[in-house]
C-alpha positions as CSV (number, residue, x, y, z in Angstrom):
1,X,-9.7,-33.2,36.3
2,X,-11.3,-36.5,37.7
3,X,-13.5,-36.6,34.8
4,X,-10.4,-37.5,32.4
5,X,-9.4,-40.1,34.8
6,X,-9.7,-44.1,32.7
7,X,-12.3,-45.4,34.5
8,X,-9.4,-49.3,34.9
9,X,-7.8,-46.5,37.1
10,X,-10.5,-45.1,39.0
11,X,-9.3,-46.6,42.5
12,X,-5.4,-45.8,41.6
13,X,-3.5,-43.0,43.3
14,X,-3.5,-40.2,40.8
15,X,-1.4,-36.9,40.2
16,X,-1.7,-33.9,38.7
17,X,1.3,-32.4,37.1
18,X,1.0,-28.4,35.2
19,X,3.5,-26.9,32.9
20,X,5.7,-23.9,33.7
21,X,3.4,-22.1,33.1
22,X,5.6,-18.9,31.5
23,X,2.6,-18.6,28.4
24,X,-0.3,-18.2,30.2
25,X,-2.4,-20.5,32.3
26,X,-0.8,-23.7,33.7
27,X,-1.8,-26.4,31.3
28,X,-2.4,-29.7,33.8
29,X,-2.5,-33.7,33.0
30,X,-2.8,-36.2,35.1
31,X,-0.7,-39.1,35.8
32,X,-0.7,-42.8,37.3
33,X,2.3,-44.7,36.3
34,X,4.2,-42.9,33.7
35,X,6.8,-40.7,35.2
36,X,7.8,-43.8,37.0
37,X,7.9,-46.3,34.2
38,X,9.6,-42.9,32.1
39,X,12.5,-42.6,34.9
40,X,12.9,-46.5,35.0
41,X,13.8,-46.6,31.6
42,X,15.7,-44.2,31.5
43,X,18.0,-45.6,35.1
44,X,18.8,-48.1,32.2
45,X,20.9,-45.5,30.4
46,X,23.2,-44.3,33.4
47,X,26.3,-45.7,34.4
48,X,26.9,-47.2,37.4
49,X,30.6,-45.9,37.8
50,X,28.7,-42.1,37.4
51,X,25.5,-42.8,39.3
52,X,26.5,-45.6,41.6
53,X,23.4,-47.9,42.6
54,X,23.0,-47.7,46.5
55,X,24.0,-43.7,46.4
56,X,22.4,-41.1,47.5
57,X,20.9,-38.3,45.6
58,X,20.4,-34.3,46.0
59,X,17.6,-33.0,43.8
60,X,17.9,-29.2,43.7
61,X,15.4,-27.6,41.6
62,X,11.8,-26.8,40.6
63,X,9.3,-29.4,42.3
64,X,5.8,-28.1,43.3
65,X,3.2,-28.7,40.5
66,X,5.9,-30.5,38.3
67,X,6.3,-33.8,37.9
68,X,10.4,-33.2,38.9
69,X,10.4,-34.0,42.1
70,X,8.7,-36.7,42.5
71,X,10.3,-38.6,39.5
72,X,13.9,-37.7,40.4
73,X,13.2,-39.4,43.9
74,X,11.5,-42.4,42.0
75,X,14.8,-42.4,40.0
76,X,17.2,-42.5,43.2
77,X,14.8,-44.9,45.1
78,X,14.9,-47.0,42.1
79,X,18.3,-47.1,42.3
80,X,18.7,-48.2,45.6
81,X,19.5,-44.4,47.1
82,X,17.7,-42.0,49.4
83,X,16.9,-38.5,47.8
84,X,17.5,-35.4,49.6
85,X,15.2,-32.3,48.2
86,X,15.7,-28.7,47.8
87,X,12.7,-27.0,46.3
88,X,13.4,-24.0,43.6
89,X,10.1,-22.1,42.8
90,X,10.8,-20.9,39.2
91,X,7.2,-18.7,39.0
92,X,8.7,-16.6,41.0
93,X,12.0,-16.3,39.9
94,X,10.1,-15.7,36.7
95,X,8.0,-12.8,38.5
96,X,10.9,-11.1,39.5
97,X,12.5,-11.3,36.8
98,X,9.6,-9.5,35.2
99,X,9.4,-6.6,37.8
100,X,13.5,-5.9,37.6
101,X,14.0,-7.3,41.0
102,X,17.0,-9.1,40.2
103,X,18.5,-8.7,43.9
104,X,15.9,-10.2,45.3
105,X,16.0,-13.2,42.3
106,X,19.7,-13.2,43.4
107,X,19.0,-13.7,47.1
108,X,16.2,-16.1,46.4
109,X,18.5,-18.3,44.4
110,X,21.7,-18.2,46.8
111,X,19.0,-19.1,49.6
112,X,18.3,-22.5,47.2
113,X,22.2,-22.7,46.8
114,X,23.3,-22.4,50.9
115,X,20.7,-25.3,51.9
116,X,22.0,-28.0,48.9
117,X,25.4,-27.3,50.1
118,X,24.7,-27.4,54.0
119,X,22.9,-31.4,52.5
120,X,26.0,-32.0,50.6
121,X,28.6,-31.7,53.1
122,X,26.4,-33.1,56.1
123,X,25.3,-36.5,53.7
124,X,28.8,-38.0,52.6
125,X,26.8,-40.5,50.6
126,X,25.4,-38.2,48.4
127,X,27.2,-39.2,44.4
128,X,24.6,-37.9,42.4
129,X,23.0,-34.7,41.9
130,X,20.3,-33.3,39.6
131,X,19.7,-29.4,39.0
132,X,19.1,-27.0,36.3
133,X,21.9,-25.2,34.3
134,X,21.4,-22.3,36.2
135,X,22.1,-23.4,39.9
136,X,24.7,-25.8,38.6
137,X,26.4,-22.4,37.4
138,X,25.6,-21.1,40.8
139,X,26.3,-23.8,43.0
140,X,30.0,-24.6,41.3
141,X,30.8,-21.1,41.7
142,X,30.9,-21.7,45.5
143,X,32.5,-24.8,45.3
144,X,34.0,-28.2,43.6
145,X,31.3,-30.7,43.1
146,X,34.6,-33.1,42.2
147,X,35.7,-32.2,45.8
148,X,32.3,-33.0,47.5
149,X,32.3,-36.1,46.1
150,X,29.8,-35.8,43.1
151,X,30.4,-38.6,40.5
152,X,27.1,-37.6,38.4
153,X,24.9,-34.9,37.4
154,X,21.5,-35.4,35.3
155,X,20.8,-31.8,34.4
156,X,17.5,-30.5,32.6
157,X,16.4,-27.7,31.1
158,X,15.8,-25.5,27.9
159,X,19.4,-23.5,28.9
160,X,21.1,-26.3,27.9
161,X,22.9,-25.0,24.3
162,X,26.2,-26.2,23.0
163,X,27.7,-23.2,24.8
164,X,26.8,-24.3,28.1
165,X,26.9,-28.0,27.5
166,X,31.0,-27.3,26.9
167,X,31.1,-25.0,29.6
168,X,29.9,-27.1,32.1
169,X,32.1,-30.4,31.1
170,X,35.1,-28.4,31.1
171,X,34.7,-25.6,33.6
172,X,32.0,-26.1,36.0
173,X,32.6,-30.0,36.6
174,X,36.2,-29.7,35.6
175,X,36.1,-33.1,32.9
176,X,35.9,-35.0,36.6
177,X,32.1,-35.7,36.7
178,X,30.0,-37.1,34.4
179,X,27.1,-34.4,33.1
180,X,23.9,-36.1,31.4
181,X,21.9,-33.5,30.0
182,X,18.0,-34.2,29.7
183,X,15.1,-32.5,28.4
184,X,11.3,-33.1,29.6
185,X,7.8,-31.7,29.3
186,X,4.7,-32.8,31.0
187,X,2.9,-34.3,28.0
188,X,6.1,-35.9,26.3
189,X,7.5,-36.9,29.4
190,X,11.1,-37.5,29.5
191,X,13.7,-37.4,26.6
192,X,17.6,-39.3,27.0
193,X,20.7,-38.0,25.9
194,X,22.7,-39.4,23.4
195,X,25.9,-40.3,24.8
196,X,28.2,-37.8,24.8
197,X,31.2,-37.9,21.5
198,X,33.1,-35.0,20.6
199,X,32.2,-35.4,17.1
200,X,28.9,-33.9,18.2
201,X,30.9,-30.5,19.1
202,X,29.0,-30.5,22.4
203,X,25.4,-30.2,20.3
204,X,22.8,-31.5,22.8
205,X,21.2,-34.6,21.5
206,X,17.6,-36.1,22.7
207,X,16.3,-38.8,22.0
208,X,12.1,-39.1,22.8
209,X,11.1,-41.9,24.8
210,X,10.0,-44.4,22.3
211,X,7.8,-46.4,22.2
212,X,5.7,-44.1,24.8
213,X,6.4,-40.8,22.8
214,X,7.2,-40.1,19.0
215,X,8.2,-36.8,17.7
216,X,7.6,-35.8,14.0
217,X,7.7,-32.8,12.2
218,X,4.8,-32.1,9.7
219,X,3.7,-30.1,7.4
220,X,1.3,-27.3,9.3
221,X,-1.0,-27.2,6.4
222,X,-1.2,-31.1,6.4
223,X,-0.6,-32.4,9.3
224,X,-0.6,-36.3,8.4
225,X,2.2,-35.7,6.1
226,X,6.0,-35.6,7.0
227,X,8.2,-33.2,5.8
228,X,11.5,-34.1,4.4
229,X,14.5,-34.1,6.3
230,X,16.3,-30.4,7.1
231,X,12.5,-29.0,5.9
232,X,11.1,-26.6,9.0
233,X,7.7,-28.1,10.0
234,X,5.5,-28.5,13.2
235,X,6.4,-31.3,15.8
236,X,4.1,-33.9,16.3
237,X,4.3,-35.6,19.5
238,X,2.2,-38.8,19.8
239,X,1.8,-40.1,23.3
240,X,-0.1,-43.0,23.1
241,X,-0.2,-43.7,26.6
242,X,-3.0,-46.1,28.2
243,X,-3.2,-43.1,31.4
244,X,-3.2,-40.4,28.8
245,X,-5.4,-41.3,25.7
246,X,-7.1,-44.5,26.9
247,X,-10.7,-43.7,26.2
248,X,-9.3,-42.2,22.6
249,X,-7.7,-45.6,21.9
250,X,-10.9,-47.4,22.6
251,X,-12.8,-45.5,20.4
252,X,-10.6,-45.3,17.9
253,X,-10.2,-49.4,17.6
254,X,-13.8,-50.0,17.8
255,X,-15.0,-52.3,14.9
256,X,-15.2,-50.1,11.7
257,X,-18.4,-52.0,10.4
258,X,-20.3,-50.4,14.1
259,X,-22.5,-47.4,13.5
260,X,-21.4,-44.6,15.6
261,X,-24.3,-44.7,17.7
262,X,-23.6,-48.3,18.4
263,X,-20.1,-46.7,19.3
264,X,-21.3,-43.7,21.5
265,X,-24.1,-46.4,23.1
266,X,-21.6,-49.0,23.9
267,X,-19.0,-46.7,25.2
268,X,-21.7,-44.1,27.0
269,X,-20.7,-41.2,25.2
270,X,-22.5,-38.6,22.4
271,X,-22.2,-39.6,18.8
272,X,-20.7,-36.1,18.7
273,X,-18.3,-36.9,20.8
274,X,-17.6,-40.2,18.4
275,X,-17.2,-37.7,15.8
276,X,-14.6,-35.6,17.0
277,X,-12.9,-38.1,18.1
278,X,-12.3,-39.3,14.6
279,X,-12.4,-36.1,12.6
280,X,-9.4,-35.0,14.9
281,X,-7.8,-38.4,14.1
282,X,-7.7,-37.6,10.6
283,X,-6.7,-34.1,11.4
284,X,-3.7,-35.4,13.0
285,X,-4.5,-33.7,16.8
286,X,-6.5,-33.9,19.9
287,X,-6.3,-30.1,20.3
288,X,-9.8,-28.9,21.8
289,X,-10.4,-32.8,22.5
290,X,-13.8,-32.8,25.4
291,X,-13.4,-34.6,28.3
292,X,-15.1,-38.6,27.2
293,X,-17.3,-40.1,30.3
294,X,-15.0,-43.0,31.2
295,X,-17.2,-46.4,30.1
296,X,-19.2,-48.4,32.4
297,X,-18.1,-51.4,31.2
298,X,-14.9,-53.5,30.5
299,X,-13.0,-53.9,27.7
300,X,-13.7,-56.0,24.6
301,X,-11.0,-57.9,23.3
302,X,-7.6,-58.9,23.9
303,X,-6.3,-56.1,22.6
304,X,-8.2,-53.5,24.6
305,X,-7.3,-55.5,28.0
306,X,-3.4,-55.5,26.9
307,X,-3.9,-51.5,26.3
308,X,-5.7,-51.5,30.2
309,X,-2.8,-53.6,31.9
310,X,0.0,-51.7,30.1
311,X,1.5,-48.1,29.5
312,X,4.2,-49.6,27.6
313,X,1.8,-50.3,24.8
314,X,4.1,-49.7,21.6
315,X,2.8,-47.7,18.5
316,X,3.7,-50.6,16.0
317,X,1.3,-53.1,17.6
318,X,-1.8,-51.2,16.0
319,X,-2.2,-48.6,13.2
320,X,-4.0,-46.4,15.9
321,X,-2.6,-43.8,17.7
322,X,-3.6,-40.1,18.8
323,X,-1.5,-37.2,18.1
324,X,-1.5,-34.0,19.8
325,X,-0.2,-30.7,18.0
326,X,1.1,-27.2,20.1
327,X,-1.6,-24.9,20.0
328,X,0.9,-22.3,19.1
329,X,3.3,-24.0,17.3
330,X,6.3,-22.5,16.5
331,X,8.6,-23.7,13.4
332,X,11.2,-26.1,13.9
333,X,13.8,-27.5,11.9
334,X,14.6,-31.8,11.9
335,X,18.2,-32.5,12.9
């Protein structure tokens, strides 16, 4: 994985971060500064009455390989709280799901459940909580987050319909705490709410972190062109994030009038390499993208050093940007 590492971050702490998983082999993509500068942005949308600054936090769910963990802590420390953590390994709940051990699932999740309620009745300064739909289910079956003290909960994950959404502002949290549902995934990163009005009939709204992730649904056979709205299509999700797609971005802005092997020279990489960079371009995806040999050299330009000292760097401030498509996309429908 070092080999995709930009080389402006070669001496920089970096982490790896895999998906769930549940289709096949964990996909993996490193990261420097986004899931921070992701979970700062979004501390802007919470309220302080819900998520008071200075509280603490419990974060009971999935951490391990994920990115979860250590940007919910970033998020309370951010905030001026210290995060307690209960780890939830969701592989194996998925394995024994699987193999029709649903006792042992059972067991396995009330374990999870007993240690963040023996941290939320020992830590009185505990407000805000973040967990999945599931153990929120389970844990306010045992008791009255209300009760404990629980002003907030950020909650995350593809169980979050309508049905639930309702279910859990009414019933579970008993219209006393504030519930701000979430949805994340490691290349994307993380998407916001919109604010909850009943006029939405509990529908659960994201929003994609603009400027650092756009979502667009296309047409599969030509992917540069956007469908209309209410058409089905394939999402797009562009990312053009200086930790992600840096080497990308500098090919990609290199001076038209250059040859490509003045590119490839310049930059140390093939000419193939120049070529698939910009044939995918076109394409509209990265899929199949090779590794690129981080340069030897720094950048050239203004420009090129703003993309190095950022990963803010906003898709409106240059006509380049990479897109990456699912490899099995499935069909979706804009709202």
């Amino acid at each position: 994985m070092r080999r995709w590492v930009p080389e402006a971050y070669a001496n920089r702490p970096v982490y790896i971060f895999e998906t769930g998983g549940s289709t096949g082999v964990p996909k993996s993509r490193i990261n420097i500064e986004d899931f921070r500068i992701d979970y700062e942005m979004f501390s802007e949308t919470l309220s302080d009455d819900s998520f008071p600054k200075g509280s603490d936090w419990l974060m009971l769910g999935p951490s391990g390989p994920r990115r979860l963990r250590l940007a919910v802590e970033h998020l309370c420390q951010h905030r001026g709280g210290i995060c307690f953590l209960v780890d939830l390994d969701p592989r194996w709940v998925v394995k024994l799901i699987s193999k029709g051990r649903m006792d042992v699932m059972i067991e396995y999740r009330d374990h999870v459940i007993s240690q963040g309620l023996t941290l939320l009745r020992a830590h009185e300064n505990i407000r805000c909580l973040f967990t999945t739909p599931k153990l929120l289910e389970a844990l306010c079956e045992r008791v009255s987050l209300a009760r404990l003290g629980i002003k907030g909960v950020f909650c995350g994950g593809t169980q979050l319909t309508a049905q639930f959404h309702r279910f859990a502002r009414e019933e579970l949290l008993e219209g006393k705490v504030e519930l701000v549902p979430t949805y994340g995934n490691t290349l994307m990163g993380l998407a916001c709410h919109k604010p909850f009005d009943p006029a939405d009939n509990y529908s659960v709204i994201y929003h994609p972190p603009c400027p650092r992730a756009m979502i667009e649904v296309v047409n599969p056979d030509e992917p540069r062109k956007v469908v209309e709205y209410g058409q089905l299509g394939r999402v797009r999700l562009t990312t053009p994030s200086a930790g992600v797609f840096r080497n990308c971005l500098i090919i990609l802005m290199s001076d038209s009038r250059e040859t490509i092997s003045a590119i490839a020279g310049h930059w140390r990489c093939s000419p193939e390499t120049v070529k698939r960079i910009r044939t995918l371009y076109r394409m509209g995806g990265v899929e199949g993208l090779y590794p690129i040999k981080p340069p030897a050299r720094s950048f050239r330009g203004g420009l090129h050093a703003a993309i190095l000292a950022t990963g803010r760097m906003c898709p409106q401030s240059t006509r380049y940007s990479c897109h990456a498509t699912p490899r099995h996309p499935g069909r979706h429908q804009t709202r």
